[in-house]
C-alpha positions in Angstrom: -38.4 -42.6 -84.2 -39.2 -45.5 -81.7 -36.3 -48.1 -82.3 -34.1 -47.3 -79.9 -30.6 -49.0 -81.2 -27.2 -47.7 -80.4 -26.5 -45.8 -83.5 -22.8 -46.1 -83.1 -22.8 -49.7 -83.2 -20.7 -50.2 -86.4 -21.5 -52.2 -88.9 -21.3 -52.2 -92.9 -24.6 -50.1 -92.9 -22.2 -47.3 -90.8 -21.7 -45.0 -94.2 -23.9 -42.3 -95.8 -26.3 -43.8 -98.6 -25.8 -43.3 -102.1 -27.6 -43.1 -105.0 -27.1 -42.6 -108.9 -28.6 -40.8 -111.9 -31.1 -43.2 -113.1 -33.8 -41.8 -113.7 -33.9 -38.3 -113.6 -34.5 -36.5 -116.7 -32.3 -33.4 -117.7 -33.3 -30.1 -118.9 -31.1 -26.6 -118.7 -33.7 -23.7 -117.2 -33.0 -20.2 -118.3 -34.1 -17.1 -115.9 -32.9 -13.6 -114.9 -29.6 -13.9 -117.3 -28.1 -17.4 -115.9 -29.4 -20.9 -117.2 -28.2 -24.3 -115.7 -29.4 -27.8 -116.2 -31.6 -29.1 -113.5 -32.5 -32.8 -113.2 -36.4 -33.5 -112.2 -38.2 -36.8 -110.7 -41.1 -38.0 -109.0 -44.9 -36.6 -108.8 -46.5 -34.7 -105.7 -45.7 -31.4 -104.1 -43.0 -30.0 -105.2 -39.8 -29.4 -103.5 -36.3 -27.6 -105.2 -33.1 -29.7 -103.6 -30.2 -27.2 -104.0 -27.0 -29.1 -103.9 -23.9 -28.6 -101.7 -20.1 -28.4 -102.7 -19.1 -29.8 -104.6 -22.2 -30.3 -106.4 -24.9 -33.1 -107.0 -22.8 -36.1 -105.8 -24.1 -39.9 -104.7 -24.9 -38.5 -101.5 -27.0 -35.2 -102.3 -28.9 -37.8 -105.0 -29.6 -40.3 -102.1 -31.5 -37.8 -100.4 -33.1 -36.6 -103.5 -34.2 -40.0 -103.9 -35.4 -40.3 -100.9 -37.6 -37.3 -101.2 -38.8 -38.6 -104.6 -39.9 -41.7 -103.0 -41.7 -39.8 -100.1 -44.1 -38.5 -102.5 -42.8 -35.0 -104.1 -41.8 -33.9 -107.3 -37.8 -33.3 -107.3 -35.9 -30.9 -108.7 -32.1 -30.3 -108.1 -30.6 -27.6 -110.1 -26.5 -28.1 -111.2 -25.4 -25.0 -110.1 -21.6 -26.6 -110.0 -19.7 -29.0 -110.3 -20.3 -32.6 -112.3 -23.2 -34.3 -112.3 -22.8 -37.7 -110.3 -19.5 -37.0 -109.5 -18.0 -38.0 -106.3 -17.3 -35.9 -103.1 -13.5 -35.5 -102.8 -10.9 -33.4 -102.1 -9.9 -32.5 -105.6 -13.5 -32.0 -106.6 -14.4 -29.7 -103.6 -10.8 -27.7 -104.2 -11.4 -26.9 -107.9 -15.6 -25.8 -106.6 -14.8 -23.7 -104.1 -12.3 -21.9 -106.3 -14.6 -21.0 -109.1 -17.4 -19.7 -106.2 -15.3 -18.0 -104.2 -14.8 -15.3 -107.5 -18.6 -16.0 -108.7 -20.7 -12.9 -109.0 -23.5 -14.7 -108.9 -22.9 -16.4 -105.5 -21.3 -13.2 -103.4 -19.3 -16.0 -100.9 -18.2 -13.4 -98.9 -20.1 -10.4 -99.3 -22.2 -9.4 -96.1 -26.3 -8.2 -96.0 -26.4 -9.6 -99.5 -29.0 -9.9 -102.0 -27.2 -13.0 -104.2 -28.2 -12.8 -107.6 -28.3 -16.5 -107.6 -31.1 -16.9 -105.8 -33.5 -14.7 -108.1 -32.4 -18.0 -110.3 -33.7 -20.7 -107.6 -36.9 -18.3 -107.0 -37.7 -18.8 -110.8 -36.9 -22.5 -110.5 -39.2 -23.0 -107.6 -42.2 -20.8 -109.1 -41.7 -22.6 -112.7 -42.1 -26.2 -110.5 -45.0 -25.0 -108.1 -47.0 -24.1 -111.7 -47.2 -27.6 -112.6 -47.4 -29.5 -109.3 -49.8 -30.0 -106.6 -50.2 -28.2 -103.5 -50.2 -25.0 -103.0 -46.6 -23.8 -103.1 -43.5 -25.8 -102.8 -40.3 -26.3 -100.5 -36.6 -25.7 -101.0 -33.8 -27.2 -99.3 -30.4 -25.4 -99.4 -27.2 -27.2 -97.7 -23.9 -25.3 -96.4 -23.0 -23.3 -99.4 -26.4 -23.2 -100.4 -28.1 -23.2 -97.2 -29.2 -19.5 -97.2 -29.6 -19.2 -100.7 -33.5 -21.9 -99.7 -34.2 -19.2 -97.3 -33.8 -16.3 -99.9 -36.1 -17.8 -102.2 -39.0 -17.4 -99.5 -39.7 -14.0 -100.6 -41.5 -14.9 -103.0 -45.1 -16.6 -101.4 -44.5 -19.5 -104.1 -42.1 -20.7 -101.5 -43.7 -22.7 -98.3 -41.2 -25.0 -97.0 -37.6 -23.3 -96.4 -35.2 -25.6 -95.1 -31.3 -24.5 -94.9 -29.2 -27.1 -93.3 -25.9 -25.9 -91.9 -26.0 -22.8 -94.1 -21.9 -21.7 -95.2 -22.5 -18.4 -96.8 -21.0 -15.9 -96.3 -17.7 -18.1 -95.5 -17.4 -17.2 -91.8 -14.3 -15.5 -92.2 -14.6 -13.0 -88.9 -17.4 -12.5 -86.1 -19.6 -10.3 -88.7 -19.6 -12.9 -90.9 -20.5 -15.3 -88.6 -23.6 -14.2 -87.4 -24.9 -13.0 -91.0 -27.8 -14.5 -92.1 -26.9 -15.2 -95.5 -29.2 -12.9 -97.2 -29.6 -9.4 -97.0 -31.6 -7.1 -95.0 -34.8 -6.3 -96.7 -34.6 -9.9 -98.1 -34.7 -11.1 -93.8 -37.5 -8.4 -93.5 -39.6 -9.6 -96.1 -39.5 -13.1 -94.7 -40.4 -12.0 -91.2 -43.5 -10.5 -92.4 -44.6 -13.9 -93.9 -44.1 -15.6 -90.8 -46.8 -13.5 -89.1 -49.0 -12.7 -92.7 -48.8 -16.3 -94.4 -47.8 -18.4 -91.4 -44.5 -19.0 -93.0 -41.9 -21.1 -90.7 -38.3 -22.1 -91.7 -36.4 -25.2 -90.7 -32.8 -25.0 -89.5 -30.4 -28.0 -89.1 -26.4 -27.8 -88.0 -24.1 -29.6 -86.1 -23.6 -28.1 -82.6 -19.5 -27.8 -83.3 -19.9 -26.6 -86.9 -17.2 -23.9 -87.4 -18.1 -23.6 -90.9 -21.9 -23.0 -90.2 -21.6 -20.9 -86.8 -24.8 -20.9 -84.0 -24.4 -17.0 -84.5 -25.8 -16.9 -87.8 -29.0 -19.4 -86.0 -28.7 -17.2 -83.4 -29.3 -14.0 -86.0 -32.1 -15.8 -87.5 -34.0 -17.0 -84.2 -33.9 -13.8 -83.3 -35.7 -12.0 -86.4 -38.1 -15.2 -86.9 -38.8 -16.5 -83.2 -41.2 -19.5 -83.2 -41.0 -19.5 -87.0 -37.5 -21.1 -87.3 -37.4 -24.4 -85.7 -33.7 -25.5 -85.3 -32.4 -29.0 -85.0 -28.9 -28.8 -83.8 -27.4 -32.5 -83.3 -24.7 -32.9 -80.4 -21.2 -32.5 -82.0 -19.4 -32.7 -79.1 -16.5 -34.2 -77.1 -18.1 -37.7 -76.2 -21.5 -37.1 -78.2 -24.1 -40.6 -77.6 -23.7 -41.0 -81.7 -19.7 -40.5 -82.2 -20.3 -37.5 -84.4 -16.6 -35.9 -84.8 -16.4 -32.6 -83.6 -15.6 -31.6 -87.7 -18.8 -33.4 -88.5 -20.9 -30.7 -91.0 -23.8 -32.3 -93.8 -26.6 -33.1 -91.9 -28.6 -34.9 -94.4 -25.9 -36.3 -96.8 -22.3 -37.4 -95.3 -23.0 -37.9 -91.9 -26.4 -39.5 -92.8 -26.8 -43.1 -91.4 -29.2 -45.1 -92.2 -29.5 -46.6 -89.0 -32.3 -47.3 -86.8 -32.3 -44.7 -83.6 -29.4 -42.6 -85.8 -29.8 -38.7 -85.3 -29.3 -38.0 -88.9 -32.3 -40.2 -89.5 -34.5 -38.8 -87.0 -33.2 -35.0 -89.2 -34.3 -36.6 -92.6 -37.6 -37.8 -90.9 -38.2 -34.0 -89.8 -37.5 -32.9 -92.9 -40.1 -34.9 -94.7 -42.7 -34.4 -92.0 -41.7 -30.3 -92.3 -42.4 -30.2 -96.0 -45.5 -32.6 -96.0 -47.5 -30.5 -93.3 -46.2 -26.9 -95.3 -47.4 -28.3 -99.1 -50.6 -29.5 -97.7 -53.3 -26.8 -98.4 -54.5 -26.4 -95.1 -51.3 -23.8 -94.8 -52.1 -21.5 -97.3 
């Protein structure tokens, strides 16, 4: 990123982009007992775009576009909520109520295997059949942050990237610094690191409550050099104005701004999964 503009210079540009359904074609996908619709664009690599609460709103479409229009093959499963719907309070209230009971998800539940993400693991090996490249990537974001991780037991899966992963709901220190997925699952992914040069991307805000540094901490720790964090400055006076409560990376606090942190994230992002689905890696 070489413009160097103050990013919190306001302007009408200062609000996350958006985008809509156009486009995207719609198909449910059935696999280990649970079927959802998933909505699929572009051509290239692919890359699996797991949505956060309260499901696939303008925002989490704006960075699927984006990621269509850098060259891969998008798919972003509706795991909950309305399609296209808006990000509000009412919307995330009624989510999070349904999840928080969800077998399927295990919100709370600590060193879990979630059978959800035997789900996104079928999703990403169906889309790495019929795409280029030798695997494919999956992003997860907070609720679904750990769930993109999970999937990378399976060799299928490149390109991890959990930005400010939620789960399990902090709720007490020994939630806070689980990794989201369960032991042998975090094992399993260690191995690759060392046997199929596997390396995971991390994202968070540095004041995140709601996506601790303990659980990055936990991670760092199993995966070393693997797991590349970008943790953007959240605090009291931060050079970009983030508020201290400021949590979604790549979607609400996204700015498309020249010099913006958020930016220079998404930038990562794409550079991450290009150099992973290149065949060189495999």
């Amino acid at each position: 990123m070489t413009d160097s503009a103050d990013p919190t210079n306001a302007s009408a540009a200062d609000t996350p982009p958006r985008s809509d359904l156009a486009g995207w074609s719609r198909a449910p996908f059935s696999a280990v007992g649970l079927s959802y619709d998933c909505f699929e664009k572009g051509s290239g690599p692919g890359v699996v775009l797991i949505p956060e609460i309260p499901g696939i709103t303008p925002e989490v479409l704006a960075l699927a576009d984006h990621l269509v229009s850098s060259g891969f093959t998008v798919v972003v499963p509706s795991l909950f909520g309305t399609p296209g719907g808006p990000s509000n309070g009412a919307a995330i209230a009624r989510v999070i109520g349904r999840l928080c009971v969800a077998a399927e998800f295990r919100a709370f539940a600590l060193d879990a295997r979630r059978p959800i993400t035997a789900y996104l693991r079928a999703v990403a090996a169906d889309l790495a059949s019929r795409t280029p490249g030798p695997g494919v990537g999956v992003i997860g974001m907070c609720f679904t942050g750990g769930f993109a991780l999970a999937t990378a037991v399976d060799d299928v899966v490149l390109a991890p990237v959990l930005s400010q992963p939620a789960v399990p709901f902090p709720v007490g220190r020994a939630r806070q610094i689980d990794p989201g997925l369960s032991t042998a699952e975090l094992d399993r992914i260690a191995a690759r690191t060392t046997s199929d040069n596997l390396c995971v991307l991390g994202l968070r805000f540095s004041e995140d409550s709601s996506s601790p540094r303990g659980r990055f901490d936990t991670l760092s720790a199993r995966l070393g050099d693997a797991f590349e964090v970008i943790e953007l400055d959240s605090s009291a006076g931060n050079s970009a104005g983030f508020p201290k409560t400021a949590h979604s990376v790549l979607t609400t606090e996204m700015r498309e701004t020249p010099g913006h942190p958020t930016l220079a994230a998404r930038q990562r992002v794409v550079e991450f999964l290009t150099e992973r689905l290149s065949e060189p890696h495999r």
